[in-house]
OpenMM code with the backbone's topology and positions (N, CA, C; nanometers):
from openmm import Vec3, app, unit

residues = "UNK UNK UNK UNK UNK UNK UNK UNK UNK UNK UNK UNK UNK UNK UNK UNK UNK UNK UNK UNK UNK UNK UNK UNK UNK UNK UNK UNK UNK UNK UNK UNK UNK UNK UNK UNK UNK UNK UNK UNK UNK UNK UNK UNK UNK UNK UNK UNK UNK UNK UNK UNK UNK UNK UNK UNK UNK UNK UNK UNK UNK UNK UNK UNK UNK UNK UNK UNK UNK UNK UNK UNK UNK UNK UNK".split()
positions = [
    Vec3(3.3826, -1.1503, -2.3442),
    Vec3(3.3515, -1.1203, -2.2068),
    Vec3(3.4745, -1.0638, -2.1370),
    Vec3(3.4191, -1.0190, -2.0641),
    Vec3(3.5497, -0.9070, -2.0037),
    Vec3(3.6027, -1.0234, -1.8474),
    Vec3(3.7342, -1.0212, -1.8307),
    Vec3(3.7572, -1.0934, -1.6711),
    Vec3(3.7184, -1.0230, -1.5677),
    Vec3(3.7829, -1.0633, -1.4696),
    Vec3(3.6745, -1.0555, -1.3492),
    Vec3(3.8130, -0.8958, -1.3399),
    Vec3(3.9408, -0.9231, -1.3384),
    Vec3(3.9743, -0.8093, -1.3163),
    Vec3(3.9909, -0.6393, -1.3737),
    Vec3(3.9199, -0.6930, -1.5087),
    Vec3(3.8542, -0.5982, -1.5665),
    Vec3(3.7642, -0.5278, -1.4816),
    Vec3(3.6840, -0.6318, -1.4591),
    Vec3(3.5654, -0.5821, -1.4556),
    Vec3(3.5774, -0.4710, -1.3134),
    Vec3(3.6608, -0.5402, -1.2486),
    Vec3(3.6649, -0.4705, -1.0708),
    Vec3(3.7767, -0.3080, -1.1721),
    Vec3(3.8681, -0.3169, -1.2321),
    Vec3(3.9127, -0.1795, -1.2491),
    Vec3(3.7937, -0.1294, -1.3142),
    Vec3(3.7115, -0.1267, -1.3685),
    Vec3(3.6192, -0.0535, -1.4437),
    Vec3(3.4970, -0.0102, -1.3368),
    Vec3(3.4895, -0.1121, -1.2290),
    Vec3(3.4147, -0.0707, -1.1429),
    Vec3(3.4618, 0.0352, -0.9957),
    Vec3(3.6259, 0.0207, -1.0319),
    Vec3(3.7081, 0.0651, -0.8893),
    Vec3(3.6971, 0.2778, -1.0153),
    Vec3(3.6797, 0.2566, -1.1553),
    Vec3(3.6665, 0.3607, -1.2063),
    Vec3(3.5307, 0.4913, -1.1735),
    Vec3(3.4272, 0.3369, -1.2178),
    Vec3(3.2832, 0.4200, -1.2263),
    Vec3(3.2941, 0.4348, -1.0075),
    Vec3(3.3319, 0.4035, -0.9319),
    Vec3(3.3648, 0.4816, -0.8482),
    Vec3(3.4511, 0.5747, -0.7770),
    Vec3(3.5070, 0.5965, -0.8138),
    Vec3(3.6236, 0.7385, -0.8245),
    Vec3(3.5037, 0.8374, -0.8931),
    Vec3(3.4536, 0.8024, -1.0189),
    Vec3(3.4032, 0.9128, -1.0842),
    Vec3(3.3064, 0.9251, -1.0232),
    Vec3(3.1888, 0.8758, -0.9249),
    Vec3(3.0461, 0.9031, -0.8547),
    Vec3(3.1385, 0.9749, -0.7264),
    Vec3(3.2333, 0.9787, -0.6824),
    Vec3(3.2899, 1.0453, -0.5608),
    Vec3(3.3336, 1.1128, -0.6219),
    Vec3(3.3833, 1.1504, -0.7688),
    Vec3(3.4433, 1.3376, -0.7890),
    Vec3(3.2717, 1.4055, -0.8455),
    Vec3(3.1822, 1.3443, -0.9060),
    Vec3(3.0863, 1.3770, -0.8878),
    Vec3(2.9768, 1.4309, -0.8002),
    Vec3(2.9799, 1.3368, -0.6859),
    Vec3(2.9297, 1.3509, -0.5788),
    Vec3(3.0002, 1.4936, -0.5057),
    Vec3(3.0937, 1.4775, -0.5064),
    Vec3(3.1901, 1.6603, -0.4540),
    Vec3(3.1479, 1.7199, -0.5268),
    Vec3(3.1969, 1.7581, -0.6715),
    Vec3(3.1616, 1.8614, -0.7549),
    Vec3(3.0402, 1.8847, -0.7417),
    Vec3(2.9171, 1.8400, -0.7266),
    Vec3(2.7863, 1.8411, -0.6766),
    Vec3(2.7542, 1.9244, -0.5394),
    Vec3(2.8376, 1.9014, -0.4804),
    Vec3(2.8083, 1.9290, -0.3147),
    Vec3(2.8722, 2.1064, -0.3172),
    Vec3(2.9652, 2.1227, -0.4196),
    Vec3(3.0732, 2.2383, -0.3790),
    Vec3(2.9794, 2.3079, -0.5342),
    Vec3(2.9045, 2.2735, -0.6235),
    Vec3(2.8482, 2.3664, -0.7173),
    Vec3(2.7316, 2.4205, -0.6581),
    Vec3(2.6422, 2.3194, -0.5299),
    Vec3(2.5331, 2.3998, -0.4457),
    Vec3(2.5530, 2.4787, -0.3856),
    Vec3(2.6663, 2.4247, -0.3176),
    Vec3(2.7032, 2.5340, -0.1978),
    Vec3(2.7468, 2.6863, -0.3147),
    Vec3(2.7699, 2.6605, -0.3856),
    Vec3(2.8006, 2.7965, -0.4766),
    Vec3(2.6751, 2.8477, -0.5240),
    Vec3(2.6112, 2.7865, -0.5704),
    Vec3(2.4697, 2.8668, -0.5925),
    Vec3(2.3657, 2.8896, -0.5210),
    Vec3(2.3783, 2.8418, -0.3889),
    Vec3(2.2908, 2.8845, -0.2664),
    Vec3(2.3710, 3.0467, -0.2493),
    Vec3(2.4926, 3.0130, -0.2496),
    Vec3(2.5648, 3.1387, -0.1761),
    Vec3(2.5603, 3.2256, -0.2477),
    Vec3(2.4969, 3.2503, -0.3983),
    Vec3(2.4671, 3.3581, -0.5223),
    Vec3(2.3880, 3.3866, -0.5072),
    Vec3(2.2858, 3.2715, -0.4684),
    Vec3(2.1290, 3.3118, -0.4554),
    Vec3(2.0963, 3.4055, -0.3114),
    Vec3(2.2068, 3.3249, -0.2283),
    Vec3(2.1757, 3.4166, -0.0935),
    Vec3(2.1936, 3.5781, -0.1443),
    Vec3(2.2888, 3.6018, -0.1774),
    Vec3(2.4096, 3.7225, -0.2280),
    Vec3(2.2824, 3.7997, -0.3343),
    Vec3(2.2418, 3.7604, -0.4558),
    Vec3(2.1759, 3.8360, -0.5198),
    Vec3(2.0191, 3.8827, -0.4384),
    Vec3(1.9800, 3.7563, -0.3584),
    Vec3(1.8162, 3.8097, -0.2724),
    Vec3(1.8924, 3.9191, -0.1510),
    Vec3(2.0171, 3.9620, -0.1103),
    Vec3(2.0420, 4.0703, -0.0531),
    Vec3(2.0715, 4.1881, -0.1240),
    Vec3(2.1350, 4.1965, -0.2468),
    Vec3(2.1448, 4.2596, -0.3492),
    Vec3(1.9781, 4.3415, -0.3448),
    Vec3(1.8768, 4.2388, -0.3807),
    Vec3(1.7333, 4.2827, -0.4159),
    Vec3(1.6967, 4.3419, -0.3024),
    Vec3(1.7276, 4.2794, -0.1884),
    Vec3(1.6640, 4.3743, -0.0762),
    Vec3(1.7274, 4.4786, -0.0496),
    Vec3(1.8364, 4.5316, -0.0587),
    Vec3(1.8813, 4.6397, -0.0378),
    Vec3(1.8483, 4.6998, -0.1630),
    Vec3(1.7975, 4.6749, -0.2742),
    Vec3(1.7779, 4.7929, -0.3746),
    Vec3(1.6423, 4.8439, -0.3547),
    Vec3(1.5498, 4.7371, -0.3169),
    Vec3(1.4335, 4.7705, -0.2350),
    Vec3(1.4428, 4.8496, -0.1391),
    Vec3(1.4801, 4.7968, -0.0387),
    Vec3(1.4564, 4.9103, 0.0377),
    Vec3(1.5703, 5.0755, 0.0201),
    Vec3(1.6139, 5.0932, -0.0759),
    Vec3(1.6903, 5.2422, -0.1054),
    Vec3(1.5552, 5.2968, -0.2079),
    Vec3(1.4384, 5.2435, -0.2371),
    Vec3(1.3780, 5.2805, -0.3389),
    Vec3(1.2531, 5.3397, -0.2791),
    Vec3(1.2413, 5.2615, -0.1450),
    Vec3(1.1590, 5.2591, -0.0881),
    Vec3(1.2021, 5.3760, 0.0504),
    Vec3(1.3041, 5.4350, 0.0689),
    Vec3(1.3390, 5.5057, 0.1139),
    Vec3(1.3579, 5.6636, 0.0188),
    Vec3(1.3657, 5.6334, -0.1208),
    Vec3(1.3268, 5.7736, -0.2197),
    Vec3(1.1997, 5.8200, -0.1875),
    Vec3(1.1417, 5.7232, -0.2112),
    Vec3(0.9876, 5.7491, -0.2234),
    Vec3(0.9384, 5.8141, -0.0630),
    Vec3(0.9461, 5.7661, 0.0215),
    Vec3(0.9794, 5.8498, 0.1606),
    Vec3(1.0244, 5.9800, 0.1418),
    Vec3(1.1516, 5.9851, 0.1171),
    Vec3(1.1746, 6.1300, 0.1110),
    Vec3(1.1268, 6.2050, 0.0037),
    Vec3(1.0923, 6.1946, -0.0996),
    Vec3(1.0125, 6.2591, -0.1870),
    Vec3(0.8629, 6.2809, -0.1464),
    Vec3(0.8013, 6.1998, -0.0826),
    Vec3(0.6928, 6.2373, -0.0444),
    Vec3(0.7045, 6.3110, 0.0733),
    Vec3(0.7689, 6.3219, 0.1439),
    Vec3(0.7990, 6.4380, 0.2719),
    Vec3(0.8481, 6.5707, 0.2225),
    Vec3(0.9180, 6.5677, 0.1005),
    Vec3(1.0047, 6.6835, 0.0426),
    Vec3(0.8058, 6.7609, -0.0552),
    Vec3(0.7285, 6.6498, -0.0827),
    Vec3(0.6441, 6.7503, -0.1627),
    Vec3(0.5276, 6.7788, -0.0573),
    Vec3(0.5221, 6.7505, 0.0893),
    Vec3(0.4728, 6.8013, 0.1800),
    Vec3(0.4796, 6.9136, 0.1684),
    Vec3(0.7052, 6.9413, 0.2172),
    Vec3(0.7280, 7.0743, 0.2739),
    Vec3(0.7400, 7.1443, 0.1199),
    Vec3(0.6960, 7.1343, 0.0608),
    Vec3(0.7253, 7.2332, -0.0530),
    Vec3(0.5680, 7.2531, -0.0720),
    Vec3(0.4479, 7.2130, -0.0607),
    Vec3(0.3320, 7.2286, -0.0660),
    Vec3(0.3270, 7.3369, 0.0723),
    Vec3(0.3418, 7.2987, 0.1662),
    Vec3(0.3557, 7.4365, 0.2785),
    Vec3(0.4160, 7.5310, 0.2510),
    Vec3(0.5266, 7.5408, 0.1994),
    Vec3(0.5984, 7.6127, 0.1615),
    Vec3(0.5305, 7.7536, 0.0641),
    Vec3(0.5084, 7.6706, -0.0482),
    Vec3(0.3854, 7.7501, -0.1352),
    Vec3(0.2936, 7.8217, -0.0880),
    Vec3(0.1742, 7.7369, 0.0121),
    Vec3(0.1340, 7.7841, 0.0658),
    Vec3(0.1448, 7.9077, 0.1653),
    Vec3(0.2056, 7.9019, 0.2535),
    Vec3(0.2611, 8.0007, 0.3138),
    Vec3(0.3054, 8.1067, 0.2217),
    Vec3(0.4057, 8.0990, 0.1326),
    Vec3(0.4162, 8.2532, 0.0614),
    Vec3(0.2558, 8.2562, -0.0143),
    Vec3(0.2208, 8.2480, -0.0778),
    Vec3(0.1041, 8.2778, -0.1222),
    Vec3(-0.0565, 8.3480, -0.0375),
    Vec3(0.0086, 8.2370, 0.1176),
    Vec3(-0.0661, 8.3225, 0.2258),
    Vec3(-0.0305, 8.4713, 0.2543),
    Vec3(0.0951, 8.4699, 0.2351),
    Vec3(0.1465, 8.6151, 0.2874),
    Vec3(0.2332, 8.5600, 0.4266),
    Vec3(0.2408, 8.4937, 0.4617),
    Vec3(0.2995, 8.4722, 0.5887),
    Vec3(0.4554, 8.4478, 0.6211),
] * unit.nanometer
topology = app.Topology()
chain = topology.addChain("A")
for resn in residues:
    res = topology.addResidue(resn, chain)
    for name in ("N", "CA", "C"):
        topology.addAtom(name, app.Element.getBySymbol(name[0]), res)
């Protein structure tokens, strides 16, 4: 059997280690919230640049459909 002052360093241990745990815990979320924030802005800005091609490509085969048109009208 272990003494009593064993037992309190082994217990003054397993708490030190639940408080560097408990941090390392707190400071690995805060890091992967802040990736997750970081990559869902990443996605939205690639979204919307894709979504801004497609805009101008569909306005660009407007004026090039008029375009056609018109010379082919003669005008």
């Amino acid at each position: 059997m272990s003494s009593d002052a064993q037992r309190e360093e082994r217990d003054a241990r397993l708490d030190r280690l639940q408080e560097a745990l408990d941090s390392w815990y707190e400071k690995e979320r805060g890091r992967l919230e802040d990736e997750a924030t970081f990559l869902k802005s990443v996605l939205r800005g690639r979204t919307g640049s894709e979504r801004l091609s497609r805009e101008n490509t569909s306005e660009a085969e407007v004026l090039v459909v008029d375009d056609i048109t018109s010379f082919l009208a003669g005008s």
